[in-house]
C-alpha positions as CSV (number, residue, x, y, z in Angstrom):
1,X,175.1,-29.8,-31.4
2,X,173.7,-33.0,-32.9
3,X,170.0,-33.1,-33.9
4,X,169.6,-35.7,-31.1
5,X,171.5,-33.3,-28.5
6,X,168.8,-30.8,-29.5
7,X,165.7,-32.9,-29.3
8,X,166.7,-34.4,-25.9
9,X,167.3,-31.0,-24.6
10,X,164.6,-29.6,-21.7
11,X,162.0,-27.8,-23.5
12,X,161.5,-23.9,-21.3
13,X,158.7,-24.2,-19.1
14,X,155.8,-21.9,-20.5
15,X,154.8,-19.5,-18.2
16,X,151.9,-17.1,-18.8
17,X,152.4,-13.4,-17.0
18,X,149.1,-11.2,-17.0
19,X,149.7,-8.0,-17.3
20,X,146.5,-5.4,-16.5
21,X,146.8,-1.5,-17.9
22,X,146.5,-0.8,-13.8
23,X,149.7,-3.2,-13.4
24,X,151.9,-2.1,-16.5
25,X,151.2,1.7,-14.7
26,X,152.0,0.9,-10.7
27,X,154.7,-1.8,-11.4
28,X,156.0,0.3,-14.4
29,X,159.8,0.0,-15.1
30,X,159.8,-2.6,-12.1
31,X,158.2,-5.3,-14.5
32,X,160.2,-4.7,-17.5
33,X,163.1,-6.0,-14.6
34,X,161.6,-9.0,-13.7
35,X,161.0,-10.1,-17.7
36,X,164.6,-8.9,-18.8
37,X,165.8,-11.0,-15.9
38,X,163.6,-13.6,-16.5
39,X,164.9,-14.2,-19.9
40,X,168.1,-15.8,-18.8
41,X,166.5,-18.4,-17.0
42,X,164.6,-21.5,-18.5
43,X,161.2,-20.3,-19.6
44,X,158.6,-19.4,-22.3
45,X,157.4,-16.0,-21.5
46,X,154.2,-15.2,-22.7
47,X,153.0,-11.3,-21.9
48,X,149.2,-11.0,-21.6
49,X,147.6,-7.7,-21.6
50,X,145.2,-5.6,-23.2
51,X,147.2,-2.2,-22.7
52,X,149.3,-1.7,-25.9
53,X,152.3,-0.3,-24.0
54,X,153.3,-3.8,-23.0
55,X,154.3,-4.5,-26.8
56,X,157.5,-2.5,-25.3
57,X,158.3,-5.9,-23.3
58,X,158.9,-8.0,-26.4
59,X,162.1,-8.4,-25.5
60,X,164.6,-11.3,-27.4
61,X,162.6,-14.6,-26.4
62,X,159.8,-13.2,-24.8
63,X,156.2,-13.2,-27.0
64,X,153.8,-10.3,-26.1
65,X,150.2,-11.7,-26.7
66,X,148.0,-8.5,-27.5
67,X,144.2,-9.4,-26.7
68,X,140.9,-7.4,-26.1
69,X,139.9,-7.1,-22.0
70,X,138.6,-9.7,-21.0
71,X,136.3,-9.5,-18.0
72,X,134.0,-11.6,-16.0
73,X,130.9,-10.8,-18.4
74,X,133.3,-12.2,-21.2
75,X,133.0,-13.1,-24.7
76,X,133.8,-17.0,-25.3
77,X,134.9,-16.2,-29.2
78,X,137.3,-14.1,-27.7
79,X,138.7,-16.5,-24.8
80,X,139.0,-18.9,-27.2
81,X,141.1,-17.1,-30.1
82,X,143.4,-16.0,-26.5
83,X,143.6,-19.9,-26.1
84,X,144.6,-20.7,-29.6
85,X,147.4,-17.7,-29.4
86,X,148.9,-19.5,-26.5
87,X,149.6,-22.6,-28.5
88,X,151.7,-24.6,-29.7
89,X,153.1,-24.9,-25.7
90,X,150.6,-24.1,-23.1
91,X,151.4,-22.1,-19.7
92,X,152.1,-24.3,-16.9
93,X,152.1,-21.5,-14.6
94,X,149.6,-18.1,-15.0
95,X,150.9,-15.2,-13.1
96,X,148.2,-12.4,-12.7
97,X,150.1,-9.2,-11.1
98,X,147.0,-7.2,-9.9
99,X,143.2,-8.2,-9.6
100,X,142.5,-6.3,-13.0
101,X,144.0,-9.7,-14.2
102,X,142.6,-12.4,-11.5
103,X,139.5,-13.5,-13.5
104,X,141.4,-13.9,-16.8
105,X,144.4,-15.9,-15.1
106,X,142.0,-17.8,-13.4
107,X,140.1,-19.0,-16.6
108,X,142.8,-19.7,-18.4
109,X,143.7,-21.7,-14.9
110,X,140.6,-23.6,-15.9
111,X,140.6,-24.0,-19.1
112,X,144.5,-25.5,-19.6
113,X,145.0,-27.0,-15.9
114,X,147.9,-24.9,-15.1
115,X,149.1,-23.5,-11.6
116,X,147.5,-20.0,-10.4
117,X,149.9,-17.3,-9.2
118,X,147.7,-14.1,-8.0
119,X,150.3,-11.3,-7.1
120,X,148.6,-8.8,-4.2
121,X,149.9,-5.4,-4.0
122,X,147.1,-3.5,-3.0
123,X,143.9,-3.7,-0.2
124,X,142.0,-4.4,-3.0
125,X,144.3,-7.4,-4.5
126,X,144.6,-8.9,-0.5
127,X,140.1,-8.8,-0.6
128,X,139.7,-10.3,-4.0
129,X,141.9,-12.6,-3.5
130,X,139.2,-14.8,-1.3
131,X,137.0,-14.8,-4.3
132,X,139.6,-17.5,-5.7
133,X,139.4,-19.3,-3.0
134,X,137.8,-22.6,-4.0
135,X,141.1,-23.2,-6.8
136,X,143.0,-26.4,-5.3
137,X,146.2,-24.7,-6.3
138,X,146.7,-21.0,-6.1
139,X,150.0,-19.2,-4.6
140,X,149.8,-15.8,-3.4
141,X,152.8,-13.5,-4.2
142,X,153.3,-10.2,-1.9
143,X,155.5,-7.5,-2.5
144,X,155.8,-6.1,1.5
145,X,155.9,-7.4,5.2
146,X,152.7,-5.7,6.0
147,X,150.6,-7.1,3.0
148,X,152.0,-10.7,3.8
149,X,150.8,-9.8,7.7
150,X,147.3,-9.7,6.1
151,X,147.3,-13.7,4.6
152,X,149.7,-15.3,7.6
153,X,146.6,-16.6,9.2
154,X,144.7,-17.4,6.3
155,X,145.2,-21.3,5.0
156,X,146.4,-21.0,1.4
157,X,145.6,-24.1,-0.6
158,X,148.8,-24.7,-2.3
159,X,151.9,-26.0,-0.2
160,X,154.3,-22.9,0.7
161,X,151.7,-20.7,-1.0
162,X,152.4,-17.6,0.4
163,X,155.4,-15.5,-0.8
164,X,156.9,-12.7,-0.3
165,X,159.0,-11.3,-2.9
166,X,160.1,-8.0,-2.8
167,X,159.8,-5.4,-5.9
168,X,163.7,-4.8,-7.7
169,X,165.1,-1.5,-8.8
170,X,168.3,-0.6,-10.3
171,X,170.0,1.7,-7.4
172,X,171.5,4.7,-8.4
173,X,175.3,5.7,-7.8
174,X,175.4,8.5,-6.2
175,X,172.4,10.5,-4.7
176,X,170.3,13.1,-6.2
177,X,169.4,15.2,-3.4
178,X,171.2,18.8,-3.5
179,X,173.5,17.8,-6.0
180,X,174.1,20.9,-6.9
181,X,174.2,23.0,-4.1
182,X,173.4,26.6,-5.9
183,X,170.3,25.1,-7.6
184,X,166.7,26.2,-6.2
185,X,165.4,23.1,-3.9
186,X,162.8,21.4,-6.3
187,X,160.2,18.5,-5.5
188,X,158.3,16.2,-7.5
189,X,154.9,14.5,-6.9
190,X,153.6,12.0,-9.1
191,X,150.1,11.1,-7.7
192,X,147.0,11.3,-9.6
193,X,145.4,14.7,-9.6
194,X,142.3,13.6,-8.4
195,X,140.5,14.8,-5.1
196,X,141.3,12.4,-2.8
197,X,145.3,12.3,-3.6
198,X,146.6,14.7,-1.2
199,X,147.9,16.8,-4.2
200,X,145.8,20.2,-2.8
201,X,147.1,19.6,0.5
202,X,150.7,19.6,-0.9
203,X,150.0,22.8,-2.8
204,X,148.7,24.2,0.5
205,X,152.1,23.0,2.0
206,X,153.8,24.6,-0.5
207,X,152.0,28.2,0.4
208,X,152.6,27.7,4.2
209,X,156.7,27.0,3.1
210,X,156.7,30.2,1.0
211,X,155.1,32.0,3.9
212,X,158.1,31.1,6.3
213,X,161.2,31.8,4.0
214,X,161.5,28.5,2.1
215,X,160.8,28.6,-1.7
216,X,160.3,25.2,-3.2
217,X,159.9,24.4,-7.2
218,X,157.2,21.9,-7.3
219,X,156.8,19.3,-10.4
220,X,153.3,17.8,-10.1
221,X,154.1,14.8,-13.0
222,X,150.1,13.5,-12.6
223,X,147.3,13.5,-14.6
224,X,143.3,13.3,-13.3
225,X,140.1,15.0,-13.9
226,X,140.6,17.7,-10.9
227,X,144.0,19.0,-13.2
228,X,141.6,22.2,-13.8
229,X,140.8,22.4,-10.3
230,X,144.2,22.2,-8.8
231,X,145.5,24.5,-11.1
232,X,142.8,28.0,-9.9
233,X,143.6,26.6,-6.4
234,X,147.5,27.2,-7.3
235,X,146.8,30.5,-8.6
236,X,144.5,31.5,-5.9
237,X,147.4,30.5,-3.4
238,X,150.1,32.8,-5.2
239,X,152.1,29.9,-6.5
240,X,151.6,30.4,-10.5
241,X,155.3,30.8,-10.4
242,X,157.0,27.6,-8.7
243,X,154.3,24.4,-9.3
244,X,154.8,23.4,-12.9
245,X,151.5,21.1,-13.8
246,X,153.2,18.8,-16.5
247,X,152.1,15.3,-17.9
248,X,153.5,12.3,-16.8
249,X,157.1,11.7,-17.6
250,X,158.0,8.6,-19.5
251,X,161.3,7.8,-18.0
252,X,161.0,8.5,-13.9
253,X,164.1,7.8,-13.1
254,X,165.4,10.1,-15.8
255,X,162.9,12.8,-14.6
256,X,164.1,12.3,-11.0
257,X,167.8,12.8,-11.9
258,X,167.0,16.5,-11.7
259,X,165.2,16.5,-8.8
260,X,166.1,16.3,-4.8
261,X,163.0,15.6,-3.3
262,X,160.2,13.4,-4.2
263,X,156.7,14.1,-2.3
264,X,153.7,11.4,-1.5
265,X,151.1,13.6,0.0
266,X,148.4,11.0,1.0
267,X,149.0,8.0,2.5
268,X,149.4,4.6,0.0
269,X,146.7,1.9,-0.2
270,X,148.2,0.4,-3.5
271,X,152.0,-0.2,-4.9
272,X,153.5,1.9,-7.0
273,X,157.1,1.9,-8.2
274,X,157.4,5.8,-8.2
275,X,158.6,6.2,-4.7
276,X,161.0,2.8,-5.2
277,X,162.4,5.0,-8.2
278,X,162.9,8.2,-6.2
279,X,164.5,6.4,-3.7
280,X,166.8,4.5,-6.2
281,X,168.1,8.0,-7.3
282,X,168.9,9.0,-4.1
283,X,166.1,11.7,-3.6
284,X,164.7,12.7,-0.1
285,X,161.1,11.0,0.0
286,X,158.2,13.0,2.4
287,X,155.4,10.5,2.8
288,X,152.7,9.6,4.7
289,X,153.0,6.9,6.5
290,X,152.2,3.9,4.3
291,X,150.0,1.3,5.6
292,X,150.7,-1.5,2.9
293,X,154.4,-1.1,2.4
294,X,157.7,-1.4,4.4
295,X,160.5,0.9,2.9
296,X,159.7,4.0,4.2
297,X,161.3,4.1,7.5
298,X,161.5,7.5,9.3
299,X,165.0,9.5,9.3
300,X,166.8,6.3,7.6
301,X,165.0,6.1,4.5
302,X,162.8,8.6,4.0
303,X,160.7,11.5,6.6
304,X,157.4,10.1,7.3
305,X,154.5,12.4,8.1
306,X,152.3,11.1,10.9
307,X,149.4,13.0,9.2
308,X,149.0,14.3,5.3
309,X,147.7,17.5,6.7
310,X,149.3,20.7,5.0
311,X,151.1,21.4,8.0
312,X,152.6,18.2,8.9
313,X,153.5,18.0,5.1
314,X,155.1,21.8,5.3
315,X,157.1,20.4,8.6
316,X,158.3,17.3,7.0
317,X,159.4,19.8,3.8
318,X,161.2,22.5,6.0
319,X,163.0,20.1,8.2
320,X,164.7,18.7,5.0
321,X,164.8,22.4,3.2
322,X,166.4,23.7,6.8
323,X,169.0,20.8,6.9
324,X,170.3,19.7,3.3
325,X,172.9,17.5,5.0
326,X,169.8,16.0,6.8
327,X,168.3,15.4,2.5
328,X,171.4,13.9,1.4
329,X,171.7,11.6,3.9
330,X,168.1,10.5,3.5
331,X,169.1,10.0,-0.2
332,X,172.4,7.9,0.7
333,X,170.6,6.1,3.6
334,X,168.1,5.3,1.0
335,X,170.2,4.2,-1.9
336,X,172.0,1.7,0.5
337,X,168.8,0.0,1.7
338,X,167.6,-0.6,-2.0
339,X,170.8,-2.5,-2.6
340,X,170.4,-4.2,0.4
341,X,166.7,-5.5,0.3
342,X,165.4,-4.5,-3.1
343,X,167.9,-5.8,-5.3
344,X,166.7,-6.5,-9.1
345,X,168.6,-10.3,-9.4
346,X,166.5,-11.0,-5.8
347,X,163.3,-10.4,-7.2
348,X,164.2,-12.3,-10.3
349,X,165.8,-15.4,-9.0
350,X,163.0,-15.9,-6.3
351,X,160.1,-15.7,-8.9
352,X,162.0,-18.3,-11.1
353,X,162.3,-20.4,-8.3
354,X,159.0,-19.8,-7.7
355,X,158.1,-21.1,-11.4
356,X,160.4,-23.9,-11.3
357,X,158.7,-25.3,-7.9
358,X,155.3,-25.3,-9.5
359,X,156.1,-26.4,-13.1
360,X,157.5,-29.4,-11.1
361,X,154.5,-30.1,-8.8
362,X,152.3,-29.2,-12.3
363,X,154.2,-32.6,-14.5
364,X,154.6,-34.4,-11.4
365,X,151.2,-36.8,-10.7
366,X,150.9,-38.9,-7.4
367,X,151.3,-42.5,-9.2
368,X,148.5,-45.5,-8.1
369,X,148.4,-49.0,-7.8
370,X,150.8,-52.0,-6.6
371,X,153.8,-50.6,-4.4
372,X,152.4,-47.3,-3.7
């Protein structure tokens, strides 16, 4: 290619993606998709985030840009050396993917004049979100029907500024639950061990199962301040010898290979891509029902509790422990509906576009005076 070829050729379109500790540990493997992906289409990625796991996503083109937290009582040394990093091209487009990361994109908004993207997977993201109300241009990304429900009737100041874009995974091929039919049923929980988590109530499940002829191995892949509590109430229950406290596993979907059933005891009020992951290899998912998201639909995709009592949990367990077929085809059922509405090139190519749209409308200034 001749040096003129190269200098005439489009420059990528910087794009700034804010990336929180809270968002790198929800969104998880489900991020590192979208910027793999990402790198095959026209852009500049720059990774912001104060959480040194995201030096993991400095992938080929893509620049991780390591910085202290940044808050609202920030420091304007700091802000500024953040700037400076940013240069020589500056980020048409800032892309915050949880309210950790709102009041940093939306200085930097201010600062370089670029397009506000505020992602909302959470209660918390949908009522912060109105404290950025007064930006002239801010679009809202969802990741589920039900969160999008919440900003329909809301005016959104940006043209199309409300999208929903569903979270990708990488389905698996075939599923995981009672793969191997002379293995001892085992579940795995990954919620916080924290008291209001539902993580007692499962252990309490898991005495009530033992107490009517069903064994199950339970994995409790969480970490939280009550770890010393749960584990007396384990012992006290008689179940020393089939809940395994252990920390959380680096790889999920590599932990969940093993596995046939994955457990959310307590109902959802924030995304996280652990039960997307169980589902993509084809486990059986018991949940509560989930107020904030829409891929847990009873008997196709997963068993939803009505409750996340111990006994409704224990029910939702035995049915599947009583009826392996019934697990396997929650697992296949599953697996088919993430390839259907959750695929990784969706999410991807409808962020891109997303970019691409407001990059545009970013260089593009009404023009004044004679003929217009």
């Amino acid at each position: 290619m001749s040096q003129a070829a190269v200098r005439d050729a489009p420059q990528p379109i910087p794009i700034a993606l804010c990336l929180s500790p809270d968002a790198i540990s929800r969104f998880g493997v489900i991020a590192r998709h979208l910027i793999v992906g990402l790198i095959d289409q026209p852009f500049r990625l720059l990774v912001l985030s104060s959480d040194a796991k995201a030096t993991s996503l400095s992938l080929g083109p893509v620049q991780v840009i390591p910085h202290t937290k940044i808050g609202r009582l920030f420091s304007r040394r700091r802000f500024q050396r953040l700037i400076e990093s940013l240069s020589p091209q500056l980020p048409a487009v800032i892309h915050a993917m949880s309210r950790e990361s709102y009041d940093l994109a939306a200085r930097l908004v201010e600062a370089l004049d670029a397009e506000l993207v505020l992602q909302v997977s959470s209660h918390l993201d949908s009522e912060s979100v109105d404290d950025f109300a007064s930006f002239p241009r801010t679009t809202i990304i969802t990741t589920s029907q039900p969160l999008t429900d919440k900003f329909e009737p809301r005016q959104t100041s940006a043209p199309d500024g409300l999208q929903l874009i569903r979270p990708g995974v990488v389905a698996a091929s075939t599923p995981a639950a009672f793969a191997t039919p002379d293995r001892d049923p085992t579940a795995v929980c990954t919620a916080d061990l924290m008291p209001d988590q539902g993580v007692d109530r499962l252990l309490q499940a898991a005495a009530l199962l033992r107490n009517r002829g069903l064994p199950l191995l339970i994995f409790l892949l969480g970490t939280g301040r009550w770890e010393d509590e749960l584990r007396v109430q384990a012992n006290r229950l008689g179940l020393s010898s089939s809940v395994t406290f252990a920390p959380s596993a680096t790889n999920l979907s590599q932990a969940f290979q093993g596995a046939d059933i994955f457990v959310q005891p307590s109902a959802a009020t924030q995304f996280s891509a652990d039960s997307f992951l169980a589902m993509a290899q084809g486990m059986a998912v018991v949940a509560c029902r989930n107020p904030i998201s829409d891929h847990l639909h009873h008997g196709q995709t997963a068993w939803v509790c009505e409750s996340s009592t111990p006994e409704c949990l224990a029910d939702g367990l035995e049915s599947i422990l009583r009826d392996r077929v019934l697990g396997q085809t929650l697992g296949a059922k599953a697996l088919e509906y993430l390839r259907t509405h959750h695929l990784v090139s969706t999410m991807v190519e409808k962020t891109a576009t997303l970019y691409r749209r407001l990059a545009l409308a970013h260089a593009t200034f009404p023009m004044t005076g004679p003929g217009t």
